[in-house]
Structure formats: structure tokens, C-alpha cells
VMD Tcl script that draws the C-alpha trace (Angstrom):
set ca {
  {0.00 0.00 0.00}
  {1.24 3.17 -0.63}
  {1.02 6.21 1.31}
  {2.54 9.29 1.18}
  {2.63 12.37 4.06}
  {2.85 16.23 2.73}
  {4.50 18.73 5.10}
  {6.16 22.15 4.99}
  {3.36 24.07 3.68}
  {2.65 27.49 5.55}
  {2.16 31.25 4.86}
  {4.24 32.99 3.55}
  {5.00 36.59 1.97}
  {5.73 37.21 -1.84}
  {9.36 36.48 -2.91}
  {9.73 34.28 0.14}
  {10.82 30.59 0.03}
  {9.47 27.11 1.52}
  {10.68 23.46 1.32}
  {8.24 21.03 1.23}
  {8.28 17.19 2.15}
  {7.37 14.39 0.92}
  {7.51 10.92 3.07}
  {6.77 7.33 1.57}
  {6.19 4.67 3.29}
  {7.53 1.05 1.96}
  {9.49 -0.03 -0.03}
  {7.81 1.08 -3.45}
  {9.64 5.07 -3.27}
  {12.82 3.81 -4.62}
  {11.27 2.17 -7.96}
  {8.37 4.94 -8.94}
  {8.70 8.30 -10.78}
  {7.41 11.08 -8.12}
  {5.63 13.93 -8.48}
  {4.48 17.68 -7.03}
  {0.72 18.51 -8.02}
  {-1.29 21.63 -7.03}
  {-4.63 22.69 -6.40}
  {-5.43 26.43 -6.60}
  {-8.40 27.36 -5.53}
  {-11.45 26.81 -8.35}
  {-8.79 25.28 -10.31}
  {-8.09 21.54 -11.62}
  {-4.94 19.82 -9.95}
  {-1.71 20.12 -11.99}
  {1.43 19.03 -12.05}
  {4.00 21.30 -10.84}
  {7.39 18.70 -11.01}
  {8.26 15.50 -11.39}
  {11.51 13.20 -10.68}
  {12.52 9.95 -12.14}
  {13.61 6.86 -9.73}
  {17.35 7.56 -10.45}
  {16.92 11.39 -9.67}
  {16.40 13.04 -13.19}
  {14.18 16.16 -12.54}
  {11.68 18.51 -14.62}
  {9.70 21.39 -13.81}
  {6.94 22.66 -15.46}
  {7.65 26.16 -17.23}
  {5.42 28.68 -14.25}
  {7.97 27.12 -11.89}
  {11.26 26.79 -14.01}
  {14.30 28.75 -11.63}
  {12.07 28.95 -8.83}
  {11.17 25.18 -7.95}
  {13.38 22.39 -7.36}
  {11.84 18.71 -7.04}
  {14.88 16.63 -5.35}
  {14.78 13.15 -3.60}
  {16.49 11.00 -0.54}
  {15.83 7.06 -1.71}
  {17.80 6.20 1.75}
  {15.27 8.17 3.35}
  {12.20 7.72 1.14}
  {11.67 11.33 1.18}
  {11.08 13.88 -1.56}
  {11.19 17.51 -1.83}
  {10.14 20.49 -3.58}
  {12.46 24.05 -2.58}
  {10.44 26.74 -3.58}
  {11.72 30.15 -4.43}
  {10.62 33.77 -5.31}
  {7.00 32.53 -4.41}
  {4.32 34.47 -6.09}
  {0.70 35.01 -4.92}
  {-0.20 32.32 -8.24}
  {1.64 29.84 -6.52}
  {-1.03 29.71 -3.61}
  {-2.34 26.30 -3.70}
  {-2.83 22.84 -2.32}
  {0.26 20.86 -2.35}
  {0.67 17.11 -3.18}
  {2.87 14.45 -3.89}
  {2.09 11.39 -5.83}
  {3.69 8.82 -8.45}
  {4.37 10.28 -11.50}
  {1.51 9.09 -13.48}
  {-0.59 9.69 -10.58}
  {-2.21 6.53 -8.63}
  {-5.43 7.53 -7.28}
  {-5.13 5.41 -4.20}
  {-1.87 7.22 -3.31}
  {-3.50 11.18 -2.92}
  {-2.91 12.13 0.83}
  {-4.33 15.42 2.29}
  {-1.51 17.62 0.53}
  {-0.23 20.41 2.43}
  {-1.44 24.65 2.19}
  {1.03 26.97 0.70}
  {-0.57 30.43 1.21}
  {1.38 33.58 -0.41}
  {0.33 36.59 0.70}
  {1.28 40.02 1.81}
}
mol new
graphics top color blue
foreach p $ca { graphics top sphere $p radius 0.5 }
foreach p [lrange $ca 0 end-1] q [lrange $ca 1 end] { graphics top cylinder $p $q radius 0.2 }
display resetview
């Protein structure tokens, strides 16, 4: 079973920065293709960043040299530095496999930019 815990979300001011985490549990973390998806408010989730199982990133272009998707296969923990936040990047935060498995959504974690 796979489940994944969001934390690291808070509020924070335009141009600021926050790390978020992503913990796996099992064995699976080291094998799968992981992603960041948001969730702005009236919007449709999207996929903010995604990292192979060997560590090959890619950002999606409204995050390119501000994001950085990373990830710890010792510690079966990814992560997404964000930088220069913008009042657009207010959302929900998740991690999932990258395609997405539905059973895998957790309860994400709030990133609020605001002044």
C-alpha cells in the first residue's frame, strides 16, 4: 500500500521561500517516478514537477528557476524548494507517483502567499 505524508506548507509573503516534504512509506519510493501537483483554488490539480527513480528532474515552465523537485531514496523522502513565491503559486500541495495513482493522494499540504 502506498502512502505518502505532505508537510512544509505554511504562509508565507511574496518572494519568500518554503521546502516542502514528501515521506513514503515502503518499499515502493525507490522504484516509482514522483511527483508535485497543485490545487489552486477553483482550479483543476496540476502538475507542478516530477523526478525519475534515479533522480532526473523537470519542472513545469510557471515554476522553471524557482522550484526544485529533489529526492532521498535512503530516506524515502522527496522535496520540492520553492523560491521567489508568487501570490499564483497559492495552492494545495501534493505528492504522488508520477503518473498519478489515485489510491496514493494524501491530504496535501497549504502553501498560502500573501502580503
Amino acid at each position: 500500500q502506498v502512502q505518502l505524508v505532505e508537510s512544509g506548507g505554511g504562509l508565507v509573503q511574496p518572494g519568500g521561500s518554503l521546502r516542502l516534504s514528501c515521506a513514503a512509506s515502503g518499499s515502493f519510493f525507490k522504484v516509482y517516478n514522483m511527483g508535485w501537483y497543485r490545487q489552486a483554488p477553483g482550479k483543476e490539480r496540476e502538475l507542478v514537477a516530477r523526478i525519475t527513480s534515479g533522480g532526473s528532474p523537470n519542472v513545469t515552465s510557471s515554476v522553471k528557476g524557482r522550484f526544485t523537485i529533489s529526492r532521498d531514496n535512503d530516506k524515502n523522502t522527496m522535496y520540492l524548494q520553492m523560491n521567489r513565491l508568487t501570490i499564483e503559486d497559492t495552492a494545495v500541495y501534493y505528492c504522488n507517483t508520477y503518473p498519478p495513482l489515485r489510491a496514493a493522494w494524501g491530504q496535501g499540504t497549504q502553501v498560502t502567499v500573501s502580503s
